[in-house]
N, CA, C and O atoms as CSV, one atom per row, in Angstrom:
chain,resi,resn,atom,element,x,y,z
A,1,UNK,N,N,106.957,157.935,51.014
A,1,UNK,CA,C,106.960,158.899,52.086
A,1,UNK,C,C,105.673,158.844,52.898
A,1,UNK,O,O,105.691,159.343,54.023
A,2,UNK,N,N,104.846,158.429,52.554
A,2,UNK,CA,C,103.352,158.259,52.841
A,2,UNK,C,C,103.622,157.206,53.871
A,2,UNK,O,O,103.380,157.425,55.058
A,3,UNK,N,N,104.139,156.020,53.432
A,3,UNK,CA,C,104.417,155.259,54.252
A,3,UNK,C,C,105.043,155.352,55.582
A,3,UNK,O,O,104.610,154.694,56.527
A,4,UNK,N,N,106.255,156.311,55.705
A,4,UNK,CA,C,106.836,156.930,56.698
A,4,UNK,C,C,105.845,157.595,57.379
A,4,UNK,O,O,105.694,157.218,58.541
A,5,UNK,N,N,105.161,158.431,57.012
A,5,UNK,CA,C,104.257,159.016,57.913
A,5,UNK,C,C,102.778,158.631,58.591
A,5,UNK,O,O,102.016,159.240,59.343
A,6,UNK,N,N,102.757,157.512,58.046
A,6,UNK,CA,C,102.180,156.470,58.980
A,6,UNK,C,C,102.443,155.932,60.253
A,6,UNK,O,O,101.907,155.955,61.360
A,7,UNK,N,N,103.700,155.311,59.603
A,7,UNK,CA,C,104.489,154.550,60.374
A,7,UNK,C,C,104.849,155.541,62.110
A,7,UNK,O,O,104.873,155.270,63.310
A,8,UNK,N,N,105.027,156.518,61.392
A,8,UNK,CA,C,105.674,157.837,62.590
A,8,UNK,C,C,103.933,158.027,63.372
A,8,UNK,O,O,103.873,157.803,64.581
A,9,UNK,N,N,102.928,158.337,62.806
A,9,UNK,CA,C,101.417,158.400,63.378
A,9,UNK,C,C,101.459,157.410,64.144
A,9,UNK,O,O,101.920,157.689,65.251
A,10,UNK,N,N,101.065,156.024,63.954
A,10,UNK,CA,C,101.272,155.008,64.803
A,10,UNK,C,C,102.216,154.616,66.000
A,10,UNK,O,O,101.930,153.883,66.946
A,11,UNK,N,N,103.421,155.273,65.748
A,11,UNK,CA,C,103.950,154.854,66.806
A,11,UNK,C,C,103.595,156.390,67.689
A,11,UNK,O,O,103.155,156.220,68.826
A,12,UNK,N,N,103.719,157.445,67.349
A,12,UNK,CA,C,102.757,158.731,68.138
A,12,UNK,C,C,101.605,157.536,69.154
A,12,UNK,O,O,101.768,157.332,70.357
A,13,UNK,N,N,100.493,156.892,68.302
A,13,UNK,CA,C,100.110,156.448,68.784
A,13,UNK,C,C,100.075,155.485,70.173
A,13,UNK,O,O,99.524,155.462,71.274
A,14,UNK,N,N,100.684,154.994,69.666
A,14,UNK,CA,C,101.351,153.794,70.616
A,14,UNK,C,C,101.990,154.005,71.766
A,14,UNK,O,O,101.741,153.341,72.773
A,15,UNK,N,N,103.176,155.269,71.716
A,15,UNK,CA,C,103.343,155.733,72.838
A,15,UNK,C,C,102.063,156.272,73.525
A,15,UNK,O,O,101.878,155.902,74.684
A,16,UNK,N,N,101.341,156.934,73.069
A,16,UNK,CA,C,100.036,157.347,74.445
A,16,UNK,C,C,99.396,155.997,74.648
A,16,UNK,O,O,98.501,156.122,75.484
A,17,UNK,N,N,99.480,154.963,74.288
A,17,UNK,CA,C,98.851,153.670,74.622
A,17,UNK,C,C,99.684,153.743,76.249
A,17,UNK,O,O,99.251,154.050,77.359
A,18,UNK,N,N,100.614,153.448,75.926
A,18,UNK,CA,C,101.931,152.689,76.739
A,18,UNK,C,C,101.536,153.414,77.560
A,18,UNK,O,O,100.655,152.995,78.311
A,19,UNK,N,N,102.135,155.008,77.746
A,19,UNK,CA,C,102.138,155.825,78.552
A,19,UNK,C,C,100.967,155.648,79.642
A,19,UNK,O,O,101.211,155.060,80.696
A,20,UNK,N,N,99.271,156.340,79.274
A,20,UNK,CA,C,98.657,156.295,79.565
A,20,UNK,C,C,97.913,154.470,80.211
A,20,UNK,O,O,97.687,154.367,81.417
A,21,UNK,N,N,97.714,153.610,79.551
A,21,UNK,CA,C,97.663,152.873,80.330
A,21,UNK,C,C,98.500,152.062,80.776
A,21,UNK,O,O,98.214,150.865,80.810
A,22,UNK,N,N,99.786,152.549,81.241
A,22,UNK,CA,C,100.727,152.611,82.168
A,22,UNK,C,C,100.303,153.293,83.617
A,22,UNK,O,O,100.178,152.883,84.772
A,23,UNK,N,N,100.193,154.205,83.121
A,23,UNK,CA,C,99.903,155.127,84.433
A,23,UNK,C,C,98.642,154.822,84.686
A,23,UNK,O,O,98.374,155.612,85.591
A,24,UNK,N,N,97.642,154.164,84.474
A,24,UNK,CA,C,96.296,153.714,85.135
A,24,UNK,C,C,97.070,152.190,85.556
A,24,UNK,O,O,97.356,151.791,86.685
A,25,UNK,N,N,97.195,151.802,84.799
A,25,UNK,CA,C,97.802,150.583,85.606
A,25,UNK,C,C,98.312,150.753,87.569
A,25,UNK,O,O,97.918,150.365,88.669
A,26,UNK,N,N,99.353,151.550,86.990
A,26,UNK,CA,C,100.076,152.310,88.421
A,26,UNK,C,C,99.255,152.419,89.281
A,26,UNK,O,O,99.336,151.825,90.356
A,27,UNK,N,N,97.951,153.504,88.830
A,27,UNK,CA,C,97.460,154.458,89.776
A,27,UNK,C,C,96.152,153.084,90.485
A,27,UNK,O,O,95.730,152.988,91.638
A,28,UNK,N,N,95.998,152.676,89.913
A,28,UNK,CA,C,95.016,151.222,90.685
A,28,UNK,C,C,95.907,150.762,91.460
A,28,UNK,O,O,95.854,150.892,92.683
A,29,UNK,N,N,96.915,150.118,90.785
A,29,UNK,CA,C,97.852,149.003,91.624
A,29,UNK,C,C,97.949,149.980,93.106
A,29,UNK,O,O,97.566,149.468,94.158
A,30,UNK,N,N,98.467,151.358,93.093
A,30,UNK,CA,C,98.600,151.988,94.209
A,30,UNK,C,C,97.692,152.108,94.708
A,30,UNK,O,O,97.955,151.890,95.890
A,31,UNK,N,N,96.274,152.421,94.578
A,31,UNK,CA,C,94.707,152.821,95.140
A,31,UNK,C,C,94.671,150.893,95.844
A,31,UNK,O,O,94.435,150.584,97.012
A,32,UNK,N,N,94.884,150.230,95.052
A,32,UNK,CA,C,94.411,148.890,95.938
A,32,UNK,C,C,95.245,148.350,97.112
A,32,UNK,O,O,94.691,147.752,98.035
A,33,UNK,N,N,96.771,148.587,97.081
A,33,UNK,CA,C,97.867,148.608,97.820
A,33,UNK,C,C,97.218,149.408,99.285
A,33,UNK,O,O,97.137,148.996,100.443
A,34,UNK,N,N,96.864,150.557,98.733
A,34,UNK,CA,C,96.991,151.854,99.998
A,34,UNK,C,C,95.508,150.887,100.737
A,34,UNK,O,O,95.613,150.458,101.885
A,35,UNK,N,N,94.628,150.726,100.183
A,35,UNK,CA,C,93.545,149.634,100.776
A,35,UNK,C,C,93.732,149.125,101.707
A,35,UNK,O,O,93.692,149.473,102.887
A,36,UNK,N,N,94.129,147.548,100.816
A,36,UNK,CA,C,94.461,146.964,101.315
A,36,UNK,C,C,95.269,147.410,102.925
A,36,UNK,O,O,94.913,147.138,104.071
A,37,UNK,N,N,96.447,148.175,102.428
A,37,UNK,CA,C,97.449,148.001,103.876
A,37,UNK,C,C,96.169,148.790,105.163
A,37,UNK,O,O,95.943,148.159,106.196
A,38,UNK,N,N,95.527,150.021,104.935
A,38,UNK,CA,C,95.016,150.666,105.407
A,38,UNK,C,C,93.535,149.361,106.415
A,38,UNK,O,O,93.237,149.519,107.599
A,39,UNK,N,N,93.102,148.577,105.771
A,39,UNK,CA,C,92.068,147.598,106.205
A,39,UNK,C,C,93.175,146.576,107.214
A,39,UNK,O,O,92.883,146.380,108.393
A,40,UNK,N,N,93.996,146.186,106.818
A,40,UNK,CA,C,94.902,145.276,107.552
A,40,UNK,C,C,95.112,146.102,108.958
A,40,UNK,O,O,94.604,145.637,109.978
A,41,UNK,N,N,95.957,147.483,109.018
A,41,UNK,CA,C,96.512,148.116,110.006
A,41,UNK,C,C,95.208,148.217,110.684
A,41,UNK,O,O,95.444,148.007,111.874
A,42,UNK,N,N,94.547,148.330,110.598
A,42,UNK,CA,C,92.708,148.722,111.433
A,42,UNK,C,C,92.752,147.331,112.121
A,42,UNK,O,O,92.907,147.280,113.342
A,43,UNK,N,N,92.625,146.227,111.398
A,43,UNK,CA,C,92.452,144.927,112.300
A,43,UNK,C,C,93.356,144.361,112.851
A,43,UNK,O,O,93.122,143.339,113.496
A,44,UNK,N,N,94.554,144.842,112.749
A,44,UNK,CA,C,95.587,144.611,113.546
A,44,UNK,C,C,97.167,145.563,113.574
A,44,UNK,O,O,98.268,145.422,113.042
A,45,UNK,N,N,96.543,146.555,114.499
A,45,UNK,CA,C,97.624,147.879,114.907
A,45,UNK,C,C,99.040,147.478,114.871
A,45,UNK,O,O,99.982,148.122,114.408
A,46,UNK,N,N,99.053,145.923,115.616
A,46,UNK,CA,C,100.622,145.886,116.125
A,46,UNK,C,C,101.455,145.423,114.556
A,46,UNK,O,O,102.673,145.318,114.410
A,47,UNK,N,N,100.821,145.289,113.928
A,47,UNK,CA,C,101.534,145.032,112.605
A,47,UNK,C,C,101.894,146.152,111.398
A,47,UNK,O,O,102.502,145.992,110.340
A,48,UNK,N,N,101.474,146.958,111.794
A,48,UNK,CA,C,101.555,148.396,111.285
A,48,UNK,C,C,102.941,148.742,110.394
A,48,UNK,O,O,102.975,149.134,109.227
A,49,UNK,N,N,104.241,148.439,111.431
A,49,UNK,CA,C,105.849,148.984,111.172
A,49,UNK,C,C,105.536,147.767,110.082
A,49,UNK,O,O,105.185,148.250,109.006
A,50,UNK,N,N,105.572,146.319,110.079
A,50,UNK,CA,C,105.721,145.347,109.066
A,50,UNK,C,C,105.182,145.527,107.954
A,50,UNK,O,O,105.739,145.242,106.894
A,51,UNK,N,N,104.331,145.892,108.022
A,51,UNK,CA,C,103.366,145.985,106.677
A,51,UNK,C,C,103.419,147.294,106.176
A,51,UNK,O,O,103.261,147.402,104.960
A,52,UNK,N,N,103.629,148.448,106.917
A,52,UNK,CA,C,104.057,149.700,106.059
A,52,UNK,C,C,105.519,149.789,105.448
A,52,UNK,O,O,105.874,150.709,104.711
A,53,UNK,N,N,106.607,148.361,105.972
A,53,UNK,CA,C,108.297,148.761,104.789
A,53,UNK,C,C,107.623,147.414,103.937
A,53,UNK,O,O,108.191,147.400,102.846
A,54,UNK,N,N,106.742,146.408,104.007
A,54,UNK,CA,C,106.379,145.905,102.504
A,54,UNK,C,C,105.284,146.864,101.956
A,54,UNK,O,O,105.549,146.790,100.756
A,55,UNK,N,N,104.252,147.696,102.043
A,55,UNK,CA,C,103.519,148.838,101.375
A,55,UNK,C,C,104.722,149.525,100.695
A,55,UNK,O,O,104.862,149.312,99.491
A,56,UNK,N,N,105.423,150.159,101.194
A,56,UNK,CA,C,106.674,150.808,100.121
A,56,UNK,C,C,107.251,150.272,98.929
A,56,UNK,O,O,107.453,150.712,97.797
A,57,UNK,N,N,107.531,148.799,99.736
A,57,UNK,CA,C,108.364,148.434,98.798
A,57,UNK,C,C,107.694,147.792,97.231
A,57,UNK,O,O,108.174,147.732,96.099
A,58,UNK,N,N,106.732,147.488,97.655
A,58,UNK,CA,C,105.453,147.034,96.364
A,58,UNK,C,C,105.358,148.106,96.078
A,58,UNK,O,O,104.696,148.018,95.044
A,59,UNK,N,N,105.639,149.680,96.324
A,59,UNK,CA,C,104.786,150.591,96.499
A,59,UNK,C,C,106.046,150.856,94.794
A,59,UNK,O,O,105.632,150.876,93.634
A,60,UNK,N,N,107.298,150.990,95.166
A,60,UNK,CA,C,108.403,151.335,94.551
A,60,UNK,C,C,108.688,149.936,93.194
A,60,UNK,O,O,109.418,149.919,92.203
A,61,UNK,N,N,107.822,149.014,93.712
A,61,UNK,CA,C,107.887,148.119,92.379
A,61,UNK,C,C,106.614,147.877,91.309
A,61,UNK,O,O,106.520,147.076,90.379
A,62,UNK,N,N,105.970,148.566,91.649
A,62,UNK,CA,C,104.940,149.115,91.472
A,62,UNK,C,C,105.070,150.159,90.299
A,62,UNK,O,O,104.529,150.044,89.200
A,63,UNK,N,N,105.924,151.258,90.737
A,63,UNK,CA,C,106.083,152.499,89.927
A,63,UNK,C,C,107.306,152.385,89.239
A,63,UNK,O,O,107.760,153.364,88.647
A,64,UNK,N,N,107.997,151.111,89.250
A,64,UNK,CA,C,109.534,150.654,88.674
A,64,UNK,C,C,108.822,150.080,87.559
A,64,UNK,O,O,109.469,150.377,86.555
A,65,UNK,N,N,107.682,149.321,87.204
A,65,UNK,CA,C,106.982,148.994,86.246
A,65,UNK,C,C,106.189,150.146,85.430
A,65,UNK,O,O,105.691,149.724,84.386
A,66,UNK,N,N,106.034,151.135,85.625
A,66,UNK,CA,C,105.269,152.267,85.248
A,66,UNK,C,C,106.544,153.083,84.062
A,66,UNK,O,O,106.497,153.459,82.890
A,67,UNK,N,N,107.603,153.072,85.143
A,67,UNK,CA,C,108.957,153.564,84.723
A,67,UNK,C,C,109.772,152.947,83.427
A,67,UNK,O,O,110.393,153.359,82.448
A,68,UNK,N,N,109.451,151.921,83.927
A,68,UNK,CA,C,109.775,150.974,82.295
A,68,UNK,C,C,108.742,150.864,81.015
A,68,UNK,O,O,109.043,150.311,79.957
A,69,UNK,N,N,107.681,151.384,81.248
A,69,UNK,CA,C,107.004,151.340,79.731
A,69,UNK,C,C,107.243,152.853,79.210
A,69,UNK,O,O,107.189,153.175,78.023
A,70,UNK,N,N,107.559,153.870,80.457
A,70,UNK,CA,C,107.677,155.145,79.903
A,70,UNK,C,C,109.064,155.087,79.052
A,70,UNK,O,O,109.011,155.618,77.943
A,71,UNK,N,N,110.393,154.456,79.479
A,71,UNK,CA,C,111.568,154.320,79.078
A,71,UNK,C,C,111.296,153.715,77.935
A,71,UNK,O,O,112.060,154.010,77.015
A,72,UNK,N,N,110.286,152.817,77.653
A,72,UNK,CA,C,110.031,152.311,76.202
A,72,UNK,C,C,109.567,152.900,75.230
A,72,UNK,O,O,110.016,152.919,74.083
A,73,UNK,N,N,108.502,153.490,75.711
A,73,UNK,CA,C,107.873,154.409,75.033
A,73,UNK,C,C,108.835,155.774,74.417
A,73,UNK,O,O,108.821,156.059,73.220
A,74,UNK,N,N,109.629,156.524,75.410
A,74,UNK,CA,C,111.200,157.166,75.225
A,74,UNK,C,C,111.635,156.392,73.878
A,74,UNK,O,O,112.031,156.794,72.783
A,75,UNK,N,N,111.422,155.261,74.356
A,75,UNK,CA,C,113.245,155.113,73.272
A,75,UNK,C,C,112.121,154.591,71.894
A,75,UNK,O,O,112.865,154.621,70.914
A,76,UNK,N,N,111.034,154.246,71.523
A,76,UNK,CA,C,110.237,154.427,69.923
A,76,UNK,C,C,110.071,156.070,69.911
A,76,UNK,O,O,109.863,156.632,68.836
A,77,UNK,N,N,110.140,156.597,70.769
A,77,UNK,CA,C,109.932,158.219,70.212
A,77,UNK,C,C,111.249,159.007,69.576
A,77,UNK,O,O,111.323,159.741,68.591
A,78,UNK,N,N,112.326,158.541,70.582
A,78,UNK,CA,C,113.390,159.109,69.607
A,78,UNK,C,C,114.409,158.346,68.914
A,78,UNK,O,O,115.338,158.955,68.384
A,79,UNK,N,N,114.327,156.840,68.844
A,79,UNK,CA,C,114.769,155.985,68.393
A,79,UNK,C,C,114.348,155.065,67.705
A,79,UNK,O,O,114.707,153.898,67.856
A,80,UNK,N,N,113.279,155.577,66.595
A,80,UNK,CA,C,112.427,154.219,66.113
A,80,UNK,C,C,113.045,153.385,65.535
A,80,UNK,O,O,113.666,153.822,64.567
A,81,UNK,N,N,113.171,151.981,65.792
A,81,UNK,CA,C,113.439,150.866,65.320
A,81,UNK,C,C,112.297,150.858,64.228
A,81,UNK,O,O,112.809,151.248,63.179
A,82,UNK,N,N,111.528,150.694,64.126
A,82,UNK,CA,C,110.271,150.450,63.102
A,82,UNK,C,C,110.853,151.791,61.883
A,82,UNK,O,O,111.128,151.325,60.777
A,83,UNK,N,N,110.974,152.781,61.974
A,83,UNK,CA,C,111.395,153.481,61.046
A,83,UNK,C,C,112.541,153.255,60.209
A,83,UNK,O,O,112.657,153.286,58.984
A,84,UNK,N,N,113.568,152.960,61.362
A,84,UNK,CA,C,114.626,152.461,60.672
A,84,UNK,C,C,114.549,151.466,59.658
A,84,UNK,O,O,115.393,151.494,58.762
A,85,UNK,N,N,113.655,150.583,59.663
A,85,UNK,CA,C,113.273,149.288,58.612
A,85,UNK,C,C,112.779,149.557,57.875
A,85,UNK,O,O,112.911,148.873,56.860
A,86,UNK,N,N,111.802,150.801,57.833
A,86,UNK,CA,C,111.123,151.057,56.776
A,86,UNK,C,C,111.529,151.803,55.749
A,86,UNK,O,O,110.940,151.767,54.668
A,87,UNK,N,N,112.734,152.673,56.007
A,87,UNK,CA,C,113.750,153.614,55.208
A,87,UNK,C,C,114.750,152.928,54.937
A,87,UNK,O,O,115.659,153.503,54.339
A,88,UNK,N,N,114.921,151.380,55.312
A,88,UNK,CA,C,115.838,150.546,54.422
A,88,UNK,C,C,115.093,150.072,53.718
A,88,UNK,O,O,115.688,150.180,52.645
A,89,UNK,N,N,113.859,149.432,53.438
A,89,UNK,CA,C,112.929,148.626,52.882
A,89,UNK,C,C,113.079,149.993,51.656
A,89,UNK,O,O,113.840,149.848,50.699
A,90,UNK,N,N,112.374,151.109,51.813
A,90,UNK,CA,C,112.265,151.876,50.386
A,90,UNK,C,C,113.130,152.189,50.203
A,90,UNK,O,O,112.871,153.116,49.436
A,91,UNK,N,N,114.578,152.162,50.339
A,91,UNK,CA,C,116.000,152.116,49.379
A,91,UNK,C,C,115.963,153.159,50.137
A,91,UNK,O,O,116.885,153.974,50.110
């Protein structure tokens, strides 16, 4: 049982790994994005409409990657695979 409650600590763990540097991941990728587009539109206005529907769209694949470690992180919190092995392993 000791073992189980390890096992359950660690992955506690692990999800705030994921989570959290997930969301720093994100929050740069977006801080350098918004930059970037913001330095471009300054040196050249007429490009503005072009480069603000690709800013979105990096913007939305961007946070589609953020979205998927949280969904991972989801499914070891209420679905541990790792637990499951370990409560067959001790009979």
């Amino acid at each position: 049982m000791e073992f189980i409650a390890q096992v359950q600590g660690l992955t506690a763990i692990a999800i705030g790994i994921i989570i959290g540097l997930g969301a720093l991941g994100a929050c740069l990728g977006i801080a350098v994005m918004g930059s970037k587009f913001l330095e471009s539109a300054a040196r050249q206005p007429e490009l503005i409409p072009v480069l603000q529907g690709r800013m979105f769209l990096l913007a939305g694949l961007i946070d589609a990657a953020f979205i998927i470690g949280v969904a991972i992180a989801l499914y070891l919190a209420t679905g541990n695979p790792l637990l499951d092995a370990v409560r067959q392993a001790a009979g």
